[in-house]
N, CA, C and O atoms as CSV, one atom per row, in Angstrom:
chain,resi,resn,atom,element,x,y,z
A,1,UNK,N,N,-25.537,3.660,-18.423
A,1,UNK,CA,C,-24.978,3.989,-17.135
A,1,UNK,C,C,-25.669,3.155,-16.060
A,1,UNK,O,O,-26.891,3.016,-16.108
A,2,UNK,N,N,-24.984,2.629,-15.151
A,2,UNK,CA,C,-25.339,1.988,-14.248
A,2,UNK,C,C,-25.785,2.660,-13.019
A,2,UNK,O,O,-25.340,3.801,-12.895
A,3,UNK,N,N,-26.696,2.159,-11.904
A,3,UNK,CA,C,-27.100,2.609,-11.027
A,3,UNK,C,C,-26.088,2.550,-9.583
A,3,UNK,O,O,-25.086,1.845,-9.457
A,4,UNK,N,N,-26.601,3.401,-8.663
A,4,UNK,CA,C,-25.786,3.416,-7.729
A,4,UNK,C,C,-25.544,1.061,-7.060
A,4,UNK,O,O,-25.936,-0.048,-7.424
A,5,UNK,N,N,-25.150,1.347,-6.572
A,5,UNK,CA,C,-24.988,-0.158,-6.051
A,5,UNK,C,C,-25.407,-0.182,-4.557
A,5,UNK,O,O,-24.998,0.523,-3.635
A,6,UNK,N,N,-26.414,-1.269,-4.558
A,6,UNK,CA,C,-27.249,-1.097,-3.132
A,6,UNK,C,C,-26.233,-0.913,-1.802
A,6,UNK,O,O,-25.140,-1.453,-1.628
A,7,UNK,N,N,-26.893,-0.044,-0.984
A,7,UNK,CA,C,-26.663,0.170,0.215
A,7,UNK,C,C,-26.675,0.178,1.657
A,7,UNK,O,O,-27.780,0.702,1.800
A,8,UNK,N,N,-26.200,-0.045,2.997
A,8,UNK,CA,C,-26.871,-0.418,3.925
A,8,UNK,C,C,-26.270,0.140,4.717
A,8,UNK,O,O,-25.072,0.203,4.440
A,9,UNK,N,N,-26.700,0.832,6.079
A,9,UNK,CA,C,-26.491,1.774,7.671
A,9,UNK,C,C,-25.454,0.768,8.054
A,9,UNK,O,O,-25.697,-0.419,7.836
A,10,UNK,N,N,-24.332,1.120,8.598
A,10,UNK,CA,C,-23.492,0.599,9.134
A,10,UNK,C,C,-23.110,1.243,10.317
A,10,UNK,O,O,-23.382,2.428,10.120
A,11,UNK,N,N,-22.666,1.131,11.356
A,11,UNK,CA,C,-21.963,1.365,12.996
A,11,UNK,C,C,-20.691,1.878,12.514
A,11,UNK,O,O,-20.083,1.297,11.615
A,12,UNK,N,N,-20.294,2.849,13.018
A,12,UNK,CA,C,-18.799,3.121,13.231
A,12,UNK,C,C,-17.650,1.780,13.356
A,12,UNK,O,O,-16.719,1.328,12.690
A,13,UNK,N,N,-18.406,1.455,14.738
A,13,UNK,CA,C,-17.553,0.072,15.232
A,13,UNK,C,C,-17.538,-0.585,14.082
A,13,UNK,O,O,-16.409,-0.824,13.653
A,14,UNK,N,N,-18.625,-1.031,13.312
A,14,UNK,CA,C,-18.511,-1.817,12.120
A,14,UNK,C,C,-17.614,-1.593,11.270
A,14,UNK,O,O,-17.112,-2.627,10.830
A,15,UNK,N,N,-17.162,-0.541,10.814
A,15,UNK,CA,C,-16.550,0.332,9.936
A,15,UNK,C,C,-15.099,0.309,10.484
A,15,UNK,O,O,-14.167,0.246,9.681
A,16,UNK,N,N,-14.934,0.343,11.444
A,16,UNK,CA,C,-13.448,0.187,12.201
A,16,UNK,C,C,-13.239,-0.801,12.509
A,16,UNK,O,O,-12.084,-0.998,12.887
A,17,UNK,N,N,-14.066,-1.803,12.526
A,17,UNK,CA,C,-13.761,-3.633,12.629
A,17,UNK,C,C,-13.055,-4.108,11.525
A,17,UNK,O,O,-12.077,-4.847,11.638
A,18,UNK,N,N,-13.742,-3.512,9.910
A,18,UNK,CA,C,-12.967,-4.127,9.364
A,18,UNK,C,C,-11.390,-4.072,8.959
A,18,UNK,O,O,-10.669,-3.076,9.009
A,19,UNK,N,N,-11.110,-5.093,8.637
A,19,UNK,CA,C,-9.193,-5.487,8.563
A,19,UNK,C,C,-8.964,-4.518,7.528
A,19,UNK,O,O,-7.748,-4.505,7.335
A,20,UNK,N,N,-9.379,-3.927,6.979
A,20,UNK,CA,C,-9.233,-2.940,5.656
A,20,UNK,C,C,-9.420,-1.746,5.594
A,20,UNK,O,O,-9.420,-1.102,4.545
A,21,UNK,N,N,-9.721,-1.005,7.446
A,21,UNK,CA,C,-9.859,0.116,7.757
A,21,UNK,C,C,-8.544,-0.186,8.363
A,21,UNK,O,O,-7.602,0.425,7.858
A,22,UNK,N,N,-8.238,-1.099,9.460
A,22,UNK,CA,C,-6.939,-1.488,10.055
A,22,UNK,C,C,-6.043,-0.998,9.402
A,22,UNK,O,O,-5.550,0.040,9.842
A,23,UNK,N,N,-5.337,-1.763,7.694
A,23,UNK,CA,C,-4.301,-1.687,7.099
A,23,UNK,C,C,-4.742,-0.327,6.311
A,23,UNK,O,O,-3.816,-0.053,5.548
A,24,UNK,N,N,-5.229,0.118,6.256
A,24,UNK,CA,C,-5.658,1.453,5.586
A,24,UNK,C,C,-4.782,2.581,6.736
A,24,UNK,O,O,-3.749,3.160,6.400
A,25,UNK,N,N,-5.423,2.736,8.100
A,25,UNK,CA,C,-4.532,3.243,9.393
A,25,UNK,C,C,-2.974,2.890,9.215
A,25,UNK,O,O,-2.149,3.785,9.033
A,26,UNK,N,N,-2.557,1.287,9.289
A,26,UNK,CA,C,-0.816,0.903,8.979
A,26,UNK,C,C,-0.212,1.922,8.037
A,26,UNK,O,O,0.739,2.687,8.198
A,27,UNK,N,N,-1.221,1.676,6.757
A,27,UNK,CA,C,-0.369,2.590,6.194
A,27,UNK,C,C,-0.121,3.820,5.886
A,27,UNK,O,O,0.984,4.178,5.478
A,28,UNK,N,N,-1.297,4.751,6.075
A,28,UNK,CA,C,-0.951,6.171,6.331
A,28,UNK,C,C,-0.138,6.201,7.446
A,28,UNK,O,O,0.948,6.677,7.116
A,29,UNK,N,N,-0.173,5.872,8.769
A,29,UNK,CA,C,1.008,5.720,9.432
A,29,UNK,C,C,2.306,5.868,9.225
A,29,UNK,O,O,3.083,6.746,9.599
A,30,UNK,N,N,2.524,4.495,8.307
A,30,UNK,CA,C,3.648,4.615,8.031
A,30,UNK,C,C,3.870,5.092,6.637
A,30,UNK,O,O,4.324,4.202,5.917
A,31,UNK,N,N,3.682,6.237,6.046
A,31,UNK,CA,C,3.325,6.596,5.100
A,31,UNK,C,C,3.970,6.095,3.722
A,31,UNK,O,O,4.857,6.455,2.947
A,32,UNK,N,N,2.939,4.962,3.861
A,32,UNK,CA,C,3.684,4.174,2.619
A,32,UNK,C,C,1.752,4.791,1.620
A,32,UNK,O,O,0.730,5.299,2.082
A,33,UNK,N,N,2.157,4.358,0.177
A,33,UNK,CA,C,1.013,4.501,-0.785
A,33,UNK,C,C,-0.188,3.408,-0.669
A,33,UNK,O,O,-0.516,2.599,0.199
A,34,UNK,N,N,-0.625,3.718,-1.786
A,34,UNK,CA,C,-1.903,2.547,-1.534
A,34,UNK,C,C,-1.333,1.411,-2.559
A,34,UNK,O,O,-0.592,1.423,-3.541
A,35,UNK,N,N,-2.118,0.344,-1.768
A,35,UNK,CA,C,-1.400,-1.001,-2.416
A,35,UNK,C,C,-1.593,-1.156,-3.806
A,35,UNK,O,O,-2.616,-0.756,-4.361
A,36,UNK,N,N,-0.563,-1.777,-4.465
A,36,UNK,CA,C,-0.429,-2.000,-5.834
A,36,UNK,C,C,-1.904,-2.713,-6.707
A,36,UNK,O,O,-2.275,-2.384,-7.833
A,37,UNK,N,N,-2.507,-3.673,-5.869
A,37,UNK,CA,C,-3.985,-4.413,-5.860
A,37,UNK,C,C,-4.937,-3.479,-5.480
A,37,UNK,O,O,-6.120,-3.765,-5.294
A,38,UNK,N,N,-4.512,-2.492,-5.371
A,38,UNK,CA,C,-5.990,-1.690,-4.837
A,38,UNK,C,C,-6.966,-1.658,-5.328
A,38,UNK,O,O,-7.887,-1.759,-4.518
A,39,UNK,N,N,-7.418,-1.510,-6.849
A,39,UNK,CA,C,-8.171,-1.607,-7.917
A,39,UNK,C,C,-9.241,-3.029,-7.533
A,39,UNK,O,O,-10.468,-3.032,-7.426
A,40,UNK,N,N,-8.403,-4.016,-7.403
A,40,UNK,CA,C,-8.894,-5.396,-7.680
A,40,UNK,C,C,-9.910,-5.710,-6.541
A,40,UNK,O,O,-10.931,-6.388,-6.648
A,41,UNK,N,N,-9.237,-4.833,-4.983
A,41,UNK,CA,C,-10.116,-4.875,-3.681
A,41,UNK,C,C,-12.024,-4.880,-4.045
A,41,UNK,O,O,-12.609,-4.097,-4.793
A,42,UNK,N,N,-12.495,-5.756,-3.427
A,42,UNK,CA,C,-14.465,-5.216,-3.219
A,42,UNK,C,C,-14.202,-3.868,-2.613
A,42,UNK,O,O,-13.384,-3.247,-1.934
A,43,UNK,N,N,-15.674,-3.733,-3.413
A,43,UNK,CA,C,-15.785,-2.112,-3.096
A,43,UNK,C,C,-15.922,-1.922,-1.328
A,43,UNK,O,O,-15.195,-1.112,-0.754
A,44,UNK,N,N,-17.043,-2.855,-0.486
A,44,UNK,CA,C,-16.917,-2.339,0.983
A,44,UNK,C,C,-15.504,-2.139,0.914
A,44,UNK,O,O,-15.314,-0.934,1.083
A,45,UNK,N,N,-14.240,-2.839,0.719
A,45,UNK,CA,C,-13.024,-3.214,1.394
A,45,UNK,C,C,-12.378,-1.857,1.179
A,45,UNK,O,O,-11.942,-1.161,2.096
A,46,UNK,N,N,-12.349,-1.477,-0.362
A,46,UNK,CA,C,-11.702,-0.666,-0.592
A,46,UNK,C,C,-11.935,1.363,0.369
A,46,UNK,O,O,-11.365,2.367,0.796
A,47,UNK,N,N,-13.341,0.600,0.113
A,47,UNK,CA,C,-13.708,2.174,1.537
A,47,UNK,C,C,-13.393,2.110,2.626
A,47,UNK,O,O,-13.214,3.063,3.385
A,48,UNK,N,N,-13.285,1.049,2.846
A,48,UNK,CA,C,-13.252,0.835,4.601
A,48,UNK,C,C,-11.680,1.526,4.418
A,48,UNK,O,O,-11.449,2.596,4.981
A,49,UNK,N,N,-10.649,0.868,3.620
A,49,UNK,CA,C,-8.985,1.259,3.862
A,49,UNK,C,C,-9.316,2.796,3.356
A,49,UNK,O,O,-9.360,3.307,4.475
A,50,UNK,N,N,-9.510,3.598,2.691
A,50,UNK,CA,C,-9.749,5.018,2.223
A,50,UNK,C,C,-10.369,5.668,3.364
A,50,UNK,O,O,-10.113,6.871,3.421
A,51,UNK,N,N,-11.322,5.087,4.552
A,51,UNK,CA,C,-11.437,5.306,5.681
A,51,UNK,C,C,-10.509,5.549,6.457
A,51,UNK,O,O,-10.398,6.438,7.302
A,52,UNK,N,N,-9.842,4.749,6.164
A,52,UNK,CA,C,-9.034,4.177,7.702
A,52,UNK,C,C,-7.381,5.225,7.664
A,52,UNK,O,O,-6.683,5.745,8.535
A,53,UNK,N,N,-7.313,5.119,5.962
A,53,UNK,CA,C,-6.497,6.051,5.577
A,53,UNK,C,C,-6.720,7.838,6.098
A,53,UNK,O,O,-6.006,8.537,6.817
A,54,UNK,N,N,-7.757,8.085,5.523
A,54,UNK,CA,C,-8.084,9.149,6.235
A,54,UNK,C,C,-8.112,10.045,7.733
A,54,UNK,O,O,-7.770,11.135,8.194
A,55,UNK,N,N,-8.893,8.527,8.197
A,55,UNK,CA,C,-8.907,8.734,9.973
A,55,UNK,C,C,-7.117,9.158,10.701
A,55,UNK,O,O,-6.613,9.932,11.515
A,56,UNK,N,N,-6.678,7.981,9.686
A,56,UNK,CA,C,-5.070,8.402,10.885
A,56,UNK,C,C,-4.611,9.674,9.974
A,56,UNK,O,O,-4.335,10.478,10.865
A,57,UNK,N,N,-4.409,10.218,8.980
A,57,UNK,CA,C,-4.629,11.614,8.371
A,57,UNK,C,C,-4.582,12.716,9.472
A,57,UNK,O,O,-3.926,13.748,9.612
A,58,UNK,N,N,-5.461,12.134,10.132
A,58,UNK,CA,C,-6.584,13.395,10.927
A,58,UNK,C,C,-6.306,13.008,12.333
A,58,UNK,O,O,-6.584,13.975,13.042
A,59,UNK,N,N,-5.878,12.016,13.035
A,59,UNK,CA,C,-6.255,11.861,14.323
A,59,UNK,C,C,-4.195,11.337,14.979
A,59,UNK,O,O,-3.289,10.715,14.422
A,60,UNK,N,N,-4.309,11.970,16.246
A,60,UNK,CA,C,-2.586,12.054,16.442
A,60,UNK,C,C,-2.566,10.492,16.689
A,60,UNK,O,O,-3.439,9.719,17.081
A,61,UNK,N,N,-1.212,10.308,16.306
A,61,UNK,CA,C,-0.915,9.150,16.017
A,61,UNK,C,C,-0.659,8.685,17.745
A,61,UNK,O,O,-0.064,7.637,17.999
A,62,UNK,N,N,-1.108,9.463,18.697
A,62,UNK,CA,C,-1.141,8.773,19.978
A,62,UNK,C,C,-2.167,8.267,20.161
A,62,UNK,O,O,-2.323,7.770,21.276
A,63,UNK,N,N,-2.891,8.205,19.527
A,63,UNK,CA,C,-4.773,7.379,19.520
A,63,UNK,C,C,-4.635,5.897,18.681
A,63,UNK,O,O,-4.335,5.693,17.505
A,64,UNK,N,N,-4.970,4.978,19.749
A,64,UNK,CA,C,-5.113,3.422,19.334
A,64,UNK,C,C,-6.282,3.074,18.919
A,64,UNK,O,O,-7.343,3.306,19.498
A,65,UNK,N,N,-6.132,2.491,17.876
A,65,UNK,CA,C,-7.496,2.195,16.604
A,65,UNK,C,C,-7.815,0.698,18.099
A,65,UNK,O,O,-8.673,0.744,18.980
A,66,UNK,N,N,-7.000,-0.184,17.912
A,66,UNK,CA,C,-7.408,-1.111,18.498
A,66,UNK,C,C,-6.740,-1.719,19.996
A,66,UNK,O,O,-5.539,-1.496,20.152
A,67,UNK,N,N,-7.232,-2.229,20.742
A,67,UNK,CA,C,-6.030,-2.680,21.832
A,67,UNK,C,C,-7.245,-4.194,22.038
A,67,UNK,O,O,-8.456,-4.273,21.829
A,68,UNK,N,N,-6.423,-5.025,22.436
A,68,UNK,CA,C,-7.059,-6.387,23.117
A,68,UNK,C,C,-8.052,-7.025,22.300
A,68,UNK,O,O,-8.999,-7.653,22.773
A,69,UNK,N,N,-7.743,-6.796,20.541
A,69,UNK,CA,C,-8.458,-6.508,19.611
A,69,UNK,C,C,-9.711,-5.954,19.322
A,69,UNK,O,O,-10.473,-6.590,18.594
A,70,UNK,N,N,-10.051,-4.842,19.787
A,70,UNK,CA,C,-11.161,-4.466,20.156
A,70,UNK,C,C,-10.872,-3.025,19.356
A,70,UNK,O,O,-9.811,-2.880,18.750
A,71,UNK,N,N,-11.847,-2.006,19.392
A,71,UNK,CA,C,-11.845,-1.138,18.611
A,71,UNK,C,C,-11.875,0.130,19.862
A,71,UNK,O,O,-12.957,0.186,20.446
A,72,UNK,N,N,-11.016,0.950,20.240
A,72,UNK,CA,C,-11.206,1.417,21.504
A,72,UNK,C,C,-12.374,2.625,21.186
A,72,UNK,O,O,-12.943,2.948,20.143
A,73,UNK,N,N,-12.455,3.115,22.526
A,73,UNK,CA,C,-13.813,3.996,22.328
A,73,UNK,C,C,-13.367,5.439,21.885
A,73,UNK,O,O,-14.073,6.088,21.114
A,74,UNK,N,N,-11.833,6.073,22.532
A,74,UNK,CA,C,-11.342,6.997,22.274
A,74,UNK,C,C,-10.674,7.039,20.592
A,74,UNK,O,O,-10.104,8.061,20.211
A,75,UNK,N,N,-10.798,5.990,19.797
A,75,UNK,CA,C,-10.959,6.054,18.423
A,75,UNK,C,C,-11.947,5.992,17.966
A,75,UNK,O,O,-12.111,6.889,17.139
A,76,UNK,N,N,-13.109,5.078,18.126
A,76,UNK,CA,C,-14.812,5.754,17.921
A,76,UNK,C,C,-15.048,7.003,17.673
A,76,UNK,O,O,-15.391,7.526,16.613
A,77,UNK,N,N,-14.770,7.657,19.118
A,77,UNK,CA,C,-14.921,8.822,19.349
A,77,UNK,C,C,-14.011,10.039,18.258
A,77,UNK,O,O,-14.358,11.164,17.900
A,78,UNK,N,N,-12.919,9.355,17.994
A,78,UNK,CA,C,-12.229,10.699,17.230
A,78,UNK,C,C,-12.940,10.384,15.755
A,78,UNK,O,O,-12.979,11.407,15.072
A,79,UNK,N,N,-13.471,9.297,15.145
A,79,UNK,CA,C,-14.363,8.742,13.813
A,79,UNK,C,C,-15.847,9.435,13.994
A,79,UNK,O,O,-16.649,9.415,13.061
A,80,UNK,N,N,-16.112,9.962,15.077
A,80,UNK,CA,C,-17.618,10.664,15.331
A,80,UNK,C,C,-17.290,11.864,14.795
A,80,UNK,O,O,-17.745,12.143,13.686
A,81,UNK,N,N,-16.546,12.676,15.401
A,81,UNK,CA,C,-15.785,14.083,15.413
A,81,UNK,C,C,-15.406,14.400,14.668
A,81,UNK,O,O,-15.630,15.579,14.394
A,82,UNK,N,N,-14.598,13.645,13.823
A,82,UNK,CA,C,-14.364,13.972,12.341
A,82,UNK,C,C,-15.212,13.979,11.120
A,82,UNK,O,O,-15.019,14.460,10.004
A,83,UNK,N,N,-16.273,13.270,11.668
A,83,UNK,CA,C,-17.914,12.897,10.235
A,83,UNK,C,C,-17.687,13.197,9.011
A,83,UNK,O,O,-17.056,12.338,8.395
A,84,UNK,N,N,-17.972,14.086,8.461
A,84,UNK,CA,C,-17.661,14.018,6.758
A,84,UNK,C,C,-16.918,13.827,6.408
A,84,UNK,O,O,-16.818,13.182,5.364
A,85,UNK,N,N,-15.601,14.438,7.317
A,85,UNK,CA,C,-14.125,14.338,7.045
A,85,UNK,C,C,-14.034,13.415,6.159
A,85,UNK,O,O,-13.873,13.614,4.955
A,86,UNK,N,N,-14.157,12.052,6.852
A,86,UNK,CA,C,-13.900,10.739,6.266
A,86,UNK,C,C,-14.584,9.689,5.934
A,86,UNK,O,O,-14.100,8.577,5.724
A,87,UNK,N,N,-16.135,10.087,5.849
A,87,UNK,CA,C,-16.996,9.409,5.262
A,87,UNK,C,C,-16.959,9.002,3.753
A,87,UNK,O,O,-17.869,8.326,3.274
């Protein structure tokens, strides 16, 4: 059995920067499934979209992940509030 796989503290913002929390949000949105490649994704990638999936789950779809490509604060803020939820 293998060991856990090293780990490192990451920022929210960090976590919502990536493009794979983004399309993770698209598609619970639009409630399509998880992509056919999902398997094949790196592991950060694949959490970040299982994140991102989650977050819009949970948060009204009147809350903007991003505007002016930026990560707004009132989505930060609903990723604080929710904590385990979607960790």
């Amino acid at each position: 059995m293998e060991g856990q796989v090293p780990t490192k503290s990451v920022s929210v913002k960090w976590i919502m920067s990536d493009p794979a929390f983004e399309r993770g949000v698209r598609d619970a949105r639009a409630g399509r499934g998880f992509p056919v490649d999902f398997d094949a994704w790196e592991t950060n990638s694949a959490w970040s979209y299982e994140r991102g999936r989650a977050w819009a789950q949970q948060v009204p779809a009147s809350v903007v992940l991003k505007q002016d490509g930026r990560v707004t604060v009132e989505a930060m803020r609903w990723y604080m509030r929710l904590g385990q939820d979607i960790l």
